[in-house]
N, C-alpha and C positions, 0 to 999 in steps of 0.2 A: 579359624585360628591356625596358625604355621603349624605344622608338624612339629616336635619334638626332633631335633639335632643331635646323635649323640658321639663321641669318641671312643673309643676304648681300648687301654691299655692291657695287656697283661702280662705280668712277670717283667715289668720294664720291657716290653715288646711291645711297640707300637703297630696296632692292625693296620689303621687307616687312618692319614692323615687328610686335611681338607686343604688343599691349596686352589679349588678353583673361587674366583672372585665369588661367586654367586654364591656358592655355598661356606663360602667363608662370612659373607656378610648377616648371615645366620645367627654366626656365634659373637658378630659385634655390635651387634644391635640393641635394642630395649629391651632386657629379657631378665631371664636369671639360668645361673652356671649350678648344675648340683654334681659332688665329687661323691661318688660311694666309693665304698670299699668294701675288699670282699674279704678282709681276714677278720679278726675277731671282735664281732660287730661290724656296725656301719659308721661311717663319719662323714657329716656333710659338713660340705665347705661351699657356702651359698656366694654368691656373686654376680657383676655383670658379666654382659660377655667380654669376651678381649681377655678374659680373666687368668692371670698368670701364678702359679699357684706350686708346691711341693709338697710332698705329704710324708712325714717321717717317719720310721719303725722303728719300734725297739728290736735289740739284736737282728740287726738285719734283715730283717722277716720279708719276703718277698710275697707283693701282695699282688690285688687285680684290680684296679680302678676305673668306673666308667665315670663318662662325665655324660651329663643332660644339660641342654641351655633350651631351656624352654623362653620362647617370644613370648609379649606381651600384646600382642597386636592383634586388635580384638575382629580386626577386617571391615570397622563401624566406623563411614567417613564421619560420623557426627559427633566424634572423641579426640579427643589427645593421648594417647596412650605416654606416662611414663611409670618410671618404679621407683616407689618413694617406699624408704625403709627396709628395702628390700623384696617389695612388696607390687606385683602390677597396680598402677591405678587408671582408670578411664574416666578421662573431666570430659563432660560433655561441650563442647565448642556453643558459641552465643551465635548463630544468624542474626545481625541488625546491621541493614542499610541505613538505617537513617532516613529512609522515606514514606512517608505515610500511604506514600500512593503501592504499594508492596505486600504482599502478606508472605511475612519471612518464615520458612520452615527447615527441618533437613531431612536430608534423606539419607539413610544408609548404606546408601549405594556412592550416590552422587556428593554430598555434602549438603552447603547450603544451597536452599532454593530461595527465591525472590519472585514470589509470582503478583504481575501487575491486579489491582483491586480492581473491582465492575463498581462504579459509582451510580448506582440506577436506585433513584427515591420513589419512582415508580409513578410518577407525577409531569403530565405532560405539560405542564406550564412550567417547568424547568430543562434547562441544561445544565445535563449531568458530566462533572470534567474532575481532574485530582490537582491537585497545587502542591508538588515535592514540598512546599513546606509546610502547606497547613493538611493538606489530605482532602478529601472528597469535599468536593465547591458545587453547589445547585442555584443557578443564577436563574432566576426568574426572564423567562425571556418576555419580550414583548409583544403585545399583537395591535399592529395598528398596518392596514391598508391601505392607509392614505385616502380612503373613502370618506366624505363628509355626511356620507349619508347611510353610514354604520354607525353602529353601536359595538365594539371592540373588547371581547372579553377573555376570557381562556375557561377551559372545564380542566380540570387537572386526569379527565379518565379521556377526554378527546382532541386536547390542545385546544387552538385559537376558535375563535367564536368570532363572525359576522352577521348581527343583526342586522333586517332594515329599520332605522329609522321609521316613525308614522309624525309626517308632518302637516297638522292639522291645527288651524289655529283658530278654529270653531267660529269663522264669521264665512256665514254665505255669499257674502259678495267677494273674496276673495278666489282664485286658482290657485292650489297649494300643488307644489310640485317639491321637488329637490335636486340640485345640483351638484356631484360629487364633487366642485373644491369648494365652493360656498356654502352647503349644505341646504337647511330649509328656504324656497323661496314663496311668497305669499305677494302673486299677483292680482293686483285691484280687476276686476269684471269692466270691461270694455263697456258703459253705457252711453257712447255718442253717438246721439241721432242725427249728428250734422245740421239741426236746426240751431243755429243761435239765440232763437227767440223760445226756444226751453231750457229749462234747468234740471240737468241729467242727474240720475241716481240713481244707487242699487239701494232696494228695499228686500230684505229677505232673501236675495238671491235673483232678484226679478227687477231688470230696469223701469222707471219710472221719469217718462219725461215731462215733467211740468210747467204751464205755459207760461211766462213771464208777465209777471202783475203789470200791467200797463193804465190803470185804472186812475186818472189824477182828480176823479173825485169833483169832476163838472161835467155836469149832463151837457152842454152846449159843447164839448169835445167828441170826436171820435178818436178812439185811442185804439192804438195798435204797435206790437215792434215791428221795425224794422233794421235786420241785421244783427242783431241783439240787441236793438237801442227802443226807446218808447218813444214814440212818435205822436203827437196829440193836434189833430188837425181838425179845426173850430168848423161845425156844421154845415154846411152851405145852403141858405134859408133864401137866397136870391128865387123871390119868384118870376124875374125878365119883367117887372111891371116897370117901368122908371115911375111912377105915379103912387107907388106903395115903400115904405120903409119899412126893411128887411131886418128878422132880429128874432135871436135864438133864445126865449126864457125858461127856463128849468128843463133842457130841456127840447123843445116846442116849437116850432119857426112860425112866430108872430109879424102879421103883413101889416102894417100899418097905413092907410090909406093918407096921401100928402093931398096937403089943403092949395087950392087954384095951382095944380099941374099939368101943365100942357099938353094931353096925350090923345086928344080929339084926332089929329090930325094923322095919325097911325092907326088906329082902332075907329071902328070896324073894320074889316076886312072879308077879302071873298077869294075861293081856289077856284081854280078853274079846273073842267075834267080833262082826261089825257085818254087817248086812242093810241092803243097798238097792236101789231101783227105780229104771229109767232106760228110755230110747228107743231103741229099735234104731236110729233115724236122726238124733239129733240128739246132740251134746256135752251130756255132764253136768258140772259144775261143782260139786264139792263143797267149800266152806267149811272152816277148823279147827273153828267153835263144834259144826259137822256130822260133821267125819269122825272117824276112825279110832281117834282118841284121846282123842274128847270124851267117849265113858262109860266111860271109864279115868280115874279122878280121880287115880293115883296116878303112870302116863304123864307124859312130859315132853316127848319125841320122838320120832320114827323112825328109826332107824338103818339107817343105808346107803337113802335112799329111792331115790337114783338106778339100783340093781341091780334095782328091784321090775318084773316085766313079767309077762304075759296071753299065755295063747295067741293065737297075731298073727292065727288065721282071725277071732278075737273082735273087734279092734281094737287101740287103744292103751290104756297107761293111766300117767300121769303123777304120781307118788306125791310131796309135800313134808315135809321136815323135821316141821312143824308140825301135818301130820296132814292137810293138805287136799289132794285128788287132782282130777285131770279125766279121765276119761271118752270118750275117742271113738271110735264106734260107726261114723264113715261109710265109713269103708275095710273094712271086717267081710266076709268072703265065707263063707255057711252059715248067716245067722245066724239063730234062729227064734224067738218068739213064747214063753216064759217060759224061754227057755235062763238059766244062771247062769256068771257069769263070777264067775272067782274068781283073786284075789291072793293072797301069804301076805308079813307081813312083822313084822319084830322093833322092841323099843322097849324104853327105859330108864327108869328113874324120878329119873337123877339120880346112883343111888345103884351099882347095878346093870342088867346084863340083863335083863329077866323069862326066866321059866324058860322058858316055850314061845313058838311063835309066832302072832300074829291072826293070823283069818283072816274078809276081807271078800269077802262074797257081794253082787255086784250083777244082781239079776233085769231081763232084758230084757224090754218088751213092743212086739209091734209091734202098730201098726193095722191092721185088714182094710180 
């Protein structure tokens, strides 16, 4: 509080006057003016400052008068000091901005203070911000990735959350994978054998190629695919007789023997035997124009060639259809210097059997 300011007169003698601005503005301020007097009694004459004033006596009477102006200035920025009634008063001052985003205070020193608010809900799935109008705003933020293959959530104590996805769609023949723009993909299992003539599929997890029914339900077909198609190709009952009629029942290939057919002049028939020379150590290669049936002009094949064999100390010997054989000699244990190896085998004309069987002699020789 200001110090007390005072004047003082005596005997109409003035001590001390104030003429400096600063200490003049003392006595013109918010305050109050008190006059005493020093003769009989005291008499106050209360007022503001600035206060112009005379004090009468009776019979002349020469007095002593001090003046006091007491300020009302309480040194509290967070007042108004004035003097009502004569009287100081301190109206406390209102702080409001008008903002919510603020917490308005004062201070005694300073005056009003405005200190910005901490909007914090404590809650990480929000953003925390102030709106001067409306005051503390928690906007929910968002969590998304852009993953298709989360699961996008928030914890309010961790923020955003990224789950994996489990995509499963509970059939074993599929591949389940996931693709982060597509999300779950559920690949069928690869079961192609590249056969056309099965029918592919996944059972449990496990491919399963199945053969294509080809079956059309007549024993006189041989039925089989081809390409993925059913092919059904009718028995071949031909037994080479012209003298029998040929025919497939349930089944069966039935020869029916034909009544006065000409076939005397083909049947019987007779092979003749065949001589040849070869190397005890090397493979022979016999040609058809060369083998077995080439001075048989009436020959057409060899029947059953695959049954034809050698004594195994000789070697091997590989008999075809067509009359051409091979020969090998290098596996042979005993084998000597003009030994004969000898096969026997049967042949047709077409027509018939011949009556008996060739028989091919191949003379070995070795070198000394």
């Amino acid at each position: 509080m200001t110090p007390t300011v005072s004047l003082k007169k005596k005997c109409d003698e003035i001590v001390k006057e104030f003429d400096d601005p600063a200490a003049l503005a003392a006595w013109i301020g918010v305050g109050r003016l008190n006059f005493v007097t020093s003769t009989k009694g005291t008499a106050n004459i209360d007022g503001p400052g600035n206060y112009d004033s005379r004090i009468r006596t009776f019979g002349e009477e020469k007095i002593c008068v001090t003046y006091y102006y007491e300020p009302c200035d309480d040194d509290n920025a967070c007042t108004t000091d004035s003097v009502v009634d004569n009287k100081c008063v301190h109206t406390p001052i209102t702080c409001d901005d008008s903002n919510p985003c603020t917490a308005d205070s004062c201070d005694p020193a300073k005056g009003c203070v405005f200190t910005p608010i901490i909007c914090d809900d404590k809650n990480a799935c929000t953003e925390d911000s102030c709106d001067p109008a409306e005051g503390c705003v928690f906007t929910p933020i968002v969590c998304d990735d852009k993953n298709a293959c989360t699961e996008d959530s928030c914890n309010p104590d961790t923020g955003c959350v990224y789950t994996p996805i489990i995509c499963d769609d509970k059939d074993a023949c599929t591949v389940d994978s996931c693709d982060p723009v597509e999300g779950c993909v559920f690949t069928p299992i690869d079961c192609d054998d590249g056969d056309p003539c099965t029918i592919d599929e996944c059972v449990d997890g496990e491919c399963v190629f199945t053969p294509m029914d080809c079956d059309d339900g007549d024993p006189c077909t041989i039925d089989r695919c081809v390409d993925g198609k059913c092919v059904f190709t009718p028995m071949d009952c031909d037994d080479g007789d012209p003298c029998t009629s040929d025919a497939c029942v349930d089944g069966v290939c039935v020869h029916t023997p034909i009544t006065n057919c000409n076939c005397a002049s083909k049947c019987p028939w007779s092979i003749r035997n065949d001589l040849y020379t070869a190397s005890c150590t090397e493979v022979k290669e016999v040609s058809a124009i060369e083998g077995i049936l080439a001075n048989d002009p009436a020959a057409v094949a060899v029947l059953n060639p695959e049954s034809i064999t050698i004594d195994p100390k000789y070697g091997t010997i590989e008999v075809h259809e067509d009359g051409s054989f091979v020969y090998d000699p290098t596996e042979a244990r005993g084998l000597y210097n003009g030994a004969y190896v000898i096969f026997k085998y049967s042949a047709t004309n077409g027509y018939c059997e011949a009556k008996n069987q060739g028989t091919a002699k191949i003379q070995v020789r070795c070198k000394k």
